[in-house]
C-alpha positions in Angstrom: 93.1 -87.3 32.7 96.2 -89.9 32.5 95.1 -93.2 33.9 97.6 -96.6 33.6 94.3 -98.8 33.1 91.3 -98.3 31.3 88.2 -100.7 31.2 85.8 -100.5 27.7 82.1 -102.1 28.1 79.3 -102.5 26.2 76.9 -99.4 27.1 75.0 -98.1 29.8 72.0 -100.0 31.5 69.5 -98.4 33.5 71.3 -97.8 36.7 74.1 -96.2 34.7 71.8 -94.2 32.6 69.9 -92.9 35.8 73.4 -91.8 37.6 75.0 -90.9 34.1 78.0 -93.1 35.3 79.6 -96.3 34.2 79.5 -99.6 35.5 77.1 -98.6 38.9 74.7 -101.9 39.2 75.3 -105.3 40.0 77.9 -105.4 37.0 79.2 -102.7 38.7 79.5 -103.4 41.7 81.7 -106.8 40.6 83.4 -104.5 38.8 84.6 -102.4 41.7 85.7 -105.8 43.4 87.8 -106.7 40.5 89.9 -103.5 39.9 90.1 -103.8 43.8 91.4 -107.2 43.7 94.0 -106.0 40.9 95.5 -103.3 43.9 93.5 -100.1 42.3 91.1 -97.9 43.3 88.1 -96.9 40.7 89.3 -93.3 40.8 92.5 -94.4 39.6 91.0 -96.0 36.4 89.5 -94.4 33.3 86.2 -96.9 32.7 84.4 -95.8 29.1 81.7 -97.7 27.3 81.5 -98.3 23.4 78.7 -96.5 23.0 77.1 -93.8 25.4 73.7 -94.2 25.8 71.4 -97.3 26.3 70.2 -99.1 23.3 66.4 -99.5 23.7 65.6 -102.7 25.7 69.0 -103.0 26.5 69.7 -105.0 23.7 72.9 -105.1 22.2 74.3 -102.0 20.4 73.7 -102.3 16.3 76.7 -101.7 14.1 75.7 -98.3 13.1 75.1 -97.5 16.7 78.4 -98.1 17.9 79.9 -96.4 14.6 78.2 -93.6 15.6 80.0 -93.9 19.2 83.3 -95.0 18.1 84.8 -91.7 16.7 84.5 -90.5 20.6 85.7 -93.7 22.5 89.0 -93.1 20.4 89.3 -89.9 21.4 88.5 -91.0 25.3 91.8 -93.4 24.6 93.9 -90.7 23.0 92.8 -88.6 26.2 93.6 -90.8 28.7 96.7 -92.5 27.2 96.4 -96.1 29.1 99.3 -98.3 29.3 97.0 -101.5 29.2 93.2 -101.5 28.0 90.7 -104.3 29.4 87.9 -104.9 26.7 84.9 -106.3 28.9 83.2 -108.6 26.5 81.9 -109.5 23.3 81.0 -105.9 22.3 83.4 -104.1 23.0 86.0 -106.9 21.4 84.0 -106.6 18.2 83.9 -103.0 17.9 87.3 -101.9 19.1 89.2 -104.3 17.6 87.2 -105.7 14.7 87.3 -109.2 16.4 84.0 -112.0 16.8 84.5 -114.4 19.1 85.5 -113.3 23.5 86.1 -117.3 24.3 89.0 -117.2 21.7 90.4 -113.8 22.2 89.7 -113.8 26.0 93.1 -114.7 27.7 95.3 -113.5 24.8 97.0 -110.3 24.4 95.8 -108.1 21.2 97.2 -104.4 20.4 95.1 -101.5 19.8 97.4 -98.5 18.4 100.4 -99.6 20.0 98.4 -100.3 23.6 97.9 -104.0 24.7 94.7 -105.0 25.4 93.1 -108.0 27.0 89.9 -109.1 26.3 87.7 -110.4 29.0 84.0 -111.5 30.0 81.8 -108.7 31.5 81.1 -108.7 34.9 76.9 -109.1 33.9 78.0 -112.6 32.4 80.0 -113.2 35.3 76.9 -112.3 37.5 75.4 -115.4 35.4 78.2 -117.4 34.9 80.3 -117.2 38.2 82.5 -120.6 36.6 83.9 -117.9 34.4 85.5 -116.0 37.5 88.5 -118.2 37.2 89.3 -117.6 33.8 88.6 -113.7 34.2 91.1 -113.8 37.0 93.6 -115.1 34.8 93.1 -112.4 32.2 93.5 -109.6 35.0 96.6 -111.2 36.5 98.2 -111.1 32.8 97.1 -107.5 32.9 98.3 -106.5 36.6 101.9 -108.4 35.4 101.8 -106.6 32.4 101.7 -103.1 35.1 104.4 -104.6 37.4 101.5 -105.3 40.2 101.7 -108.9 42.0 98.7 -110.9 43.0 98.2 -110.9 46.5 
């Protein structure tokens, strides 16, 4: 399935590992507002995780964790061949493109195999820290620019 834009996160919560799908709380749900704001509709974006199933607690995915993950998020890009990739947050950042640090790389165009991506926050820091909203917005109009969309 060919989609122009594709969203990575972190990996599932709860909610998404009760439905199976990504992105389907809260997070989820501002999720759905922002790829609406950006003119598409969720079915016309591919939305993957880094790794596929819940780390206990919810904690944070360890390295070997996401390794273990990795081989088959590649292989979802490959798949899906996206024009423009959004990394949502610190984790994905760190284990797609081998970067620390989403308040420096946020806002700044990076390249994944020849695909621009744009780091941003995730929507559950968002849910947190709704000052943020600004700068994601910023990010995403870079990104809908990037695939000849206007801001309304």
């Amino acid at each position: 399935c060919h989609a122009r834009l594709m969203f990575v996160g972190e990996g599932p919560g709860a909610d998404e590992d009760a439905t199976g799908r990504p992105f389907v709380g809260e997070a989820g749900q501002l999720l759905d507002k922002m790829i609406a704001a950006m003119q598409f509709r969720r079915e016309e974006v591919y939305i993957a995780n880094v790794v596929k199933c819940r780390p206990p607690g919810n904690r944070v995915p360890a390295d070997d964790e996401a390794a273990e993950c990795l081989g088959y998020l590649r292989k979802q890009i490959e798949l899906v061949r996206p024009e423009v990739i959004v990394l949502l947050g610190a984790t994905a950042l760190r284990f797609l493109l081998q970067k620390d640090g989403i308040r420096r790389s946020r806002g700044v165009w990076h390249e994944y195999r020849g695909i621009p991506v744009m780091p941003t926050y995730h929507p559950a820091y968002l849910l947190r820290q709704a000052t943020a909203k600004r700068e994601v917005w910023n990010d995403l109009k870079m990104v809908m620019a990037r695939l000849g969309k206007m801001p309304a």
